[in-house]
KEKE-3310 file (N, C-alpha, C; in steps of 0.2 Angstrom, whole numbers, plus 5000, padded with zeros to 4 digits):
npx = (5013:4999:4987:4972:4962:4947:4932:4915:4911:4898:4891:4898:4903:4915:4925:4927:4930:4942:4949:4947:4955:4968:4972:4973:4985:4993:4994:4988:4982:4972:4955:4948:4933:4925:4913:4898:4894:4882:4871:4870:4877:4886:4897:4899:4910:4921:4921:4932:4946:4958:4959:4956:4939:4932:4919:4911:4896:4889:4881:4874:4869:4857:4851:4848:4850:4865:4873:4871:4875:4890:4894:4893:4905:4913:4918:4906:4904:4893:4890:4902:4919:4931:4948:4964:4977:4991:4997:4994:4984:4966:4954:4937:4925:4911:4912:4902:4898:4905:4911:4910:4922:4931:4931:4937:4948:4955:4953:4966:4968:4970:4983:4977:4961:4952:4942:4928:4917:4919:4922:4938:4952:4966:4978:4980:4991:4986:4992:4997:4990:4985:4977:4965:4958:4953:4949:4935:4921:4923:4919:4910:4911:4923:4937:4943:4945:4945:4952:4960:4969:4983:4990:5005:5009:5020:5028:5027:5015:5012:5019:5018:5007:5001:4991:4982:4978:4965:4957)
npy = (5010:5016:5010:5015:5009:5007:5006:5005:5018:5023:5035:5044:5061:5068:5060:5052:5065:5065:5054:5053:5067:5062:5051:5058:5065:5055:5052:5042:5030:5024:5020:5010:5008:4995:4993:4998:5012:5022:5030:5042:5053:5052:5044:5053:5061:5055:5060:5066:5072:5066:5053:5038:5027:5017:5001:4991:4984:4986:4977:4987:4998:5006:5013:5010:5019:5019:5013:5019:5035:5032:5026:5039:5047:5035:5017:5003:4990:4979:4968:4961:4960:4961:4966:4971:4980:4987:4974:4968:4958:4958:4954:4962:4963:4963:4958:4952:4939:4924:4914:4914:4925:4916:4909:4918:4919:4908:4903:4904:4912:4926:4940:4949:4950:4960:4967:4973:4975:4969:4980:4981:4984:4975:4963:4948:4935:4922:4909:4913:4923:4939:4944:4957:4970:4986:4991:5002:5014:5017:5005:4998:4984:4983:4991:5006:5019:5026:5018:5017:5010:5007:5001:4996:4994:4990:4984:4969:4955:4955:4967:4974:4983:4998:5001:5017:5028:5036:5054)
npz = (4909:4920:4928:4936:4950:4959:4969:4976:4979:4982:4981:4987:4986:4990:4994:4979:4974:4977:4976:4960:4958:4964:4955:4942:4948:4950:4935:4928:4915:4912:4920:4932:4937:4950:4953:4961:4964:4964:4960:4944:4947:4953:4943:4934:4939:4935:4922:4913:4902:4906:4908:4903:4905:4912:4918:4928:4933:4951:4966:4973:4964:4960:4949:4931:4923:4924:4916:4904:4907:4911:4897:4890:4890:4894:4895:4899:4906:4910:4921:4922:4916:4901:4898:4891:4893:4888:4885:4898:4904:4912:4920:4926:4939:4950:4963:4970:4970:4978:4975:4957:4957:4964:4953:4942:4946:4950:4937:4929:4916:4918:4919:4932:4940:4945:4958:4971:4982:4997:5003:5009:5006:4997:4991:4983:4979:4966:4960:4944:4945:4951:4963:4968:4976:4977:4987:4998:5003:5018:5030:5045:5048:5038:5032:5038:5032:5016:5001:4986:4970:4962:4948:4941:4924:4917:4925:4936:4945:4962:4964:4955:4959:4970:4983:4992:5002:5003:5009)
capx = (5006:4996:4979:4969:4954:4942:4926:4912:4910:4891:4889:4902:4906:4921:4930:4927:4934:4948:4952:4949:4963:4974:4973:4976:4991:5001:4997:4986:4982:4964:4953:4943:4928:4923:4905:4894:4892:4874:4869:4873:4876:4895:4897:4901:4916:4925:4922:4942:4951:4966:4961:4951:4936:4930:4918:4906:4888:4890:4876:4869:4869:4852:4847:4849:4854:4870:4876:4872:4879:4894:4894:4894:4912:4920:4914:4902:4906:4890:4891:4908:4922:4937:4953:4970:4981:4999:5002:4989:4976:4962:4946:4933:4920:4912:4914:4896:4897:4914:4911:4912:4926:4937:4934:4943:4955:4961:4955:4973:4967:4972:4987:4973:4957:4950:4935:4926:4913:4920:4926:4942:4959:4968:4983:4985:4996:4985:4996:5000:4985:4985:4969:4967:4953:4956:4944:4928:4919:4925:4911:4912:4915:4927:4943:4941:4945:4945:4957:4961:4975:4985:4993:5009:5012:5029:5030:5022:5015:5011:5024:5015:5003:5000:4986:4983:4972:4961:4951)
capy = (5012:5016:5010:5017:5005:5010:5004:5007:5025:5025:5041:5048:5063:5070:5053:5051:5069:5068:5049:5056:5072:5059:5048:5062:5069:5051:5051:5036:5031:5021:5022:5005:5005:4991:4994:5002:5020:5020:5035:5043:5059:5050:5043:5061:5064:5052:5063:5071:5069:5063:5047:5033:5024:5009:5002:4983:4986:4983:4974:4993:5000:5004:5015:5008:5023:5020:5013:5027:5039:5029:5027:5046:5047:5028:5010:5001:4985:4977:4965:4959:4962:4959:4973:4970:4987:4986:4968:4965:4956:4960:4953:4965:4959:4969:4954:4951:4930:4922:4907:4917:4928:4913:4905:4922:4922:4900:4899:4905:4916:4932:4943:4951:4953:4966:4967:4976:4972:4969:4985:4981:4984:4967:4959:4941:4932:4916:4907:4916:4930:4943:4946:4966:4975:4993:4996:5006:5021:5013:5005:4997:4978:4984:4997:5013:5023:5024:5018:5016:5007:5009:4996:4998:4988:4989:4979:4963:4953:4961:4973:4982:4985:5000:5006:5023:5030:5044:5056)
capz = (4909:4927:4927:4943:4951:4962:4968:4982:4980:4987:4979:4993:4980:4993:4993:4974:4969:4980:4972:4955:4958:4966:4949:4938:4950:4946:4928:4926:4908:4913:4928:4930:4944:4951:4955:4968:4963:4967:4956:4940:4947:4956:4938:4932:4944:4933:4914:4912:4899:4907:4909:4898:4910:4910:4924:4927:4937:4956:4968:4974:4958:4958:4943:4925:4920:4927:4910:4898:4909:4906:4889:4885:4890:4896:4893:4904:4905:4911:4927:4921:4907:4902:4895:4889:4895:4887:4885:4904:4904:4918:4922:4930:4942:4956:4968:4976:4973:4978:4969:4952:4960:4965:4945:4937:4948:4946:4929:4922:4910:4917:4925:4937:4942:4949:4959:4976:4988:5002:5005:5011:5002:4999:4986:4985:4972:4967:4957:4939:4946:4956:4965:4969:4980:4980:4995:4996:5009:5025:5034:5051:5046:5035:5032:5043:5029:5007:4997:4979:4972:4955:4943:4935:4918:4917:4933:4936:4949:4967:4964:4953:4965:4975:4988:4992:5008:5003:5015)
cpx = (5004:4989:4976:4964:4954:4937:4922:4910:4906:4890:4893:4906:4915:4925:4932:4931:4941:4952:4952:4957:4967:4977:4976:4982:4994:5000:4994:4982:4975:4962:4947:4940:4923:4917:4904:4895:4888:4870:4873:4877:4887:4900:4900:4907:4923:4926:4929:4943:4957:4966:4955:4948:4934:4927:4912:4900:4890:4882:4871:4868:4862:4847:4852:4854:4862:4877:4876:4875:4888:4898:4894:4900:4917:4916:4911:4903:4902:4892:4898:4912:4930:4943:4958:4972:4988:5002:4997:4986:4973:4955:4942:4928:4918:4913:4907:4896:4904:4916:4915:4920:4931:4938:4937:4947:4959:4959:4962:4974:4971:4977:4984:4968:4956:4943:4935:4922:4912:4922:4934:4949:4964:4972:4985:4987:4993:4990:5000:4996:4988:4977:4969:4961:4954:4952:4937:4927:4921:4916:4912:4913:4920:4933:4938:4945:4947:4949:4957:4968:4977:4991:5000:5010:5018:5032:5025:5023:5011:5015:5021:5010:5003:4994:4986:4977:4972:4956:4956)
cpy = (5011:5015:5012:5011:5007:5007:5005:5012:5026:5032:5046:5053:5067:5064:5054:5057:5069:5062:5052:5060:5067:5053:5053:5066:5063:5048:5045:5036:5029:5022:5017:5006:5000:4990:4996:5010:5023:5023:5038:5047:5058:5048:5051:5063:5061:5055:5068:5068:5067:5057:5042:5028:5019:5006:4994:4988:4983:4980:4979:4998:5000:5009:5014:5012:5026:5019:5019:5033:5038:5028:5033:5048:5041:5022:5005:4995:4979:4973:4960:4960:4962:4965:4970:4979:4985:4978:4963:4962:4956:4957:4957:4965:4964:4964:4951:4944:4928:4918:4912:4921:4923:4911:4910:4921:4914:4898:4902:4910:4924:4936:4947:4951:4957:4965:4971:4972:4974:4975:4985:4978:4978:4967:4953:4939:4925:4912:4910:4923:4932:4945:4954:4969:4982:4994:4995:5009:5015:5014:4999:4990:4977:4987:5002:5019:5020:5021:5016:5012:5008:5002:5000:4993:4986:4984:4972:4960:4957:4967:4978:4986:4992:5004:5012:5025:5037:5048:5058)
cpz = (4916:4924:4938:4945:4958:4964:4974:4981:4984:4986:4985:4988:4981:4991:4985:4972:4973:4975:4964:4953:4959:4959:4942:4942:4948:4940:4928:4920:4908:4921:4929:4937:4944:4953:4961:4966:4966:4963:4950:4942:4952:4948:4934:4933:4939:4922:4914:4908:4900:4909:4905:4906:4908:4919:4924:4933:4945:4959:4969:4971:4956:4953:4937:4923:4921:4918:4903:4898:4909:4901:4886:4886:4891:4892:4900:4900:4909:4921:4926:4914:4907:4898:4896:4890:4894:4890:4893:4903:4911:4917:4927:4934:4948:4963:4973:4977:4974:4975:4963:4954:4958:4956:4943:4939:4946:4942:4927:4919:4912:4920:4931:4938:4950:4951:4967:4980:4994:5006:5009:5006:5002:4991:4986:4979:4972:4958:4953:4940:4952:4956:4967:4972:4981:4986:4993:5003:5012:5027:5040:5052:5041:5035:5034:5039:5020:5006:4990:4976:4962:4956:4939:4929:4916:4922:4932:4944:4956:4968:4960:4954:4969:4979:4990:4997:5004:5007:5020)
residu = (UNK:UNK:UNK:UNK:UNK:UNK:UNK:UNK:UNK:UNK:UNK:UNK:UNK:UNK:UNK:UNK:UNK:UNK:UNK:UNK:UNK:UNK:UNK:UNK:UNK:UNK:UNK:UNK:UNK:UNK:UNK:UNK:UNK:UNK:UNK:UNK:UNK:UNK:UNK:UNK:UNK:UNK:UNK:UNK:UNK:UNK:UNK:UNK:UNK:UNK:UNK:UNK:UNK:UNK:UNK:UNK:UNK:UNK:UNK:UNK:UNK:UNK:UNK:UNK:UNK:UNK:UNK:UNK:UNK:UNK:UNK:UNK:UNK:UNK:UNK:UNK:UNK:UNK:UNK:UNK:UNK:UNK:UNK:UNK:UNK:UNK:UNK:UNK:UNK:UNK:UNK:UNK:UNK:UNK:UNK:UNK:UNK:UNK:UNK:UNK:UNK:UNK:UNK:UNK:UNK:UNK:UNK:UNK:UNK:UNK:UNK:UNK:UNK:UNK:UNK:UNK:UNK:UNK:UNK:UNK:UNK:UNK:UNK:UNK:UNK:UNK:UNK:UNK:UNK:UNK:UNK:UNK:UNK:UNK:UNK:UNK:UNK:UNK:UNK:UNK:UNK:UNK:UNK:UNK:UNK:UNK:UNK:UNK:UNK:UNK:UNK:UNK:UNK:UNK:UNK:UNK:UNK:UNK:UNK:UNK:UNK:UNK:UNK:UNK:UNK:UNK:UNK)
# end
């Protein structure tokens, strides 16, 4: 199974539909967003049936009706949330405190979490976890362009890792 993650968007709708196409060209089975959308109206990009969504609230996430618009096709999974994918386990988180951050990653509990923020694309292996940043819009303290990053389940570890520059 490929799960796709994502996060940052900032309503950037070009970035978002090219990442989208690029998720449905390698056949990913879910498509988890880390937060920051910013408007419902990037939330939309993500309605296909060729992949199951699932998504937590980021810090600039500033209308409510971010979750409803989610819930008529995916699952909003509030300011954090957790998902099992073929045997995975993952924790969700958009990344805005590090404290909380660092606890998902060295409680144990999980093969991955996944989180944003920082906009900058990152993989490190904390003990039995993998930590996983796909990105977000490049922005001038950050990475100087998208990226997205897809999960194999079949694989394990940072191997089953890979980033993708979009744009």
């Amino acid at each position: 199974m490929k799960l796709g993650i994502i996060s940052d968007t900032h309503d950037d709708l070009s970035l978002t539909k090219q990442a989208v196409a690029r998720f449905e060209n390698e056949g990913v089975s879910a498509v988890i967003h880390c937060g920051d959308f910013i408007a419902p109206f990037t939330v939309e990009e993500f309605n296909t049936d060729s992949f199951d969504f699932y998504a937590v609230r980021g810090n600039n996430d500033g209308e409510w009706a971010l979750w409803s618009t989610i819930d008529q096709f995916g699952t909003y999974m509030g300011h954090c949330g957790e998902r099992t994918f073929d045997g995975v386990s993952i924790a969700v988180y958009h990344g805005t405190n590090a404290v909380l951050t660092n606890a998902l990653v060295d409680c144990g509990k999980y093969d991955y979490v996944f989180h944003g923020h920082s906009h900058e694309h990152a993989i490190e292996r904390c003990g039995e976890t993998v930590r996983v940043n796909p990105g977000g819009i490049p922005l001038d303290f950050a990475d100087d362009a998208f990226h997205i990053a897809i999960v194999e389940t079949e694989q394990s570890g940072t191997d089953a890792v890979k980033h993708y520059q979009i744009g």
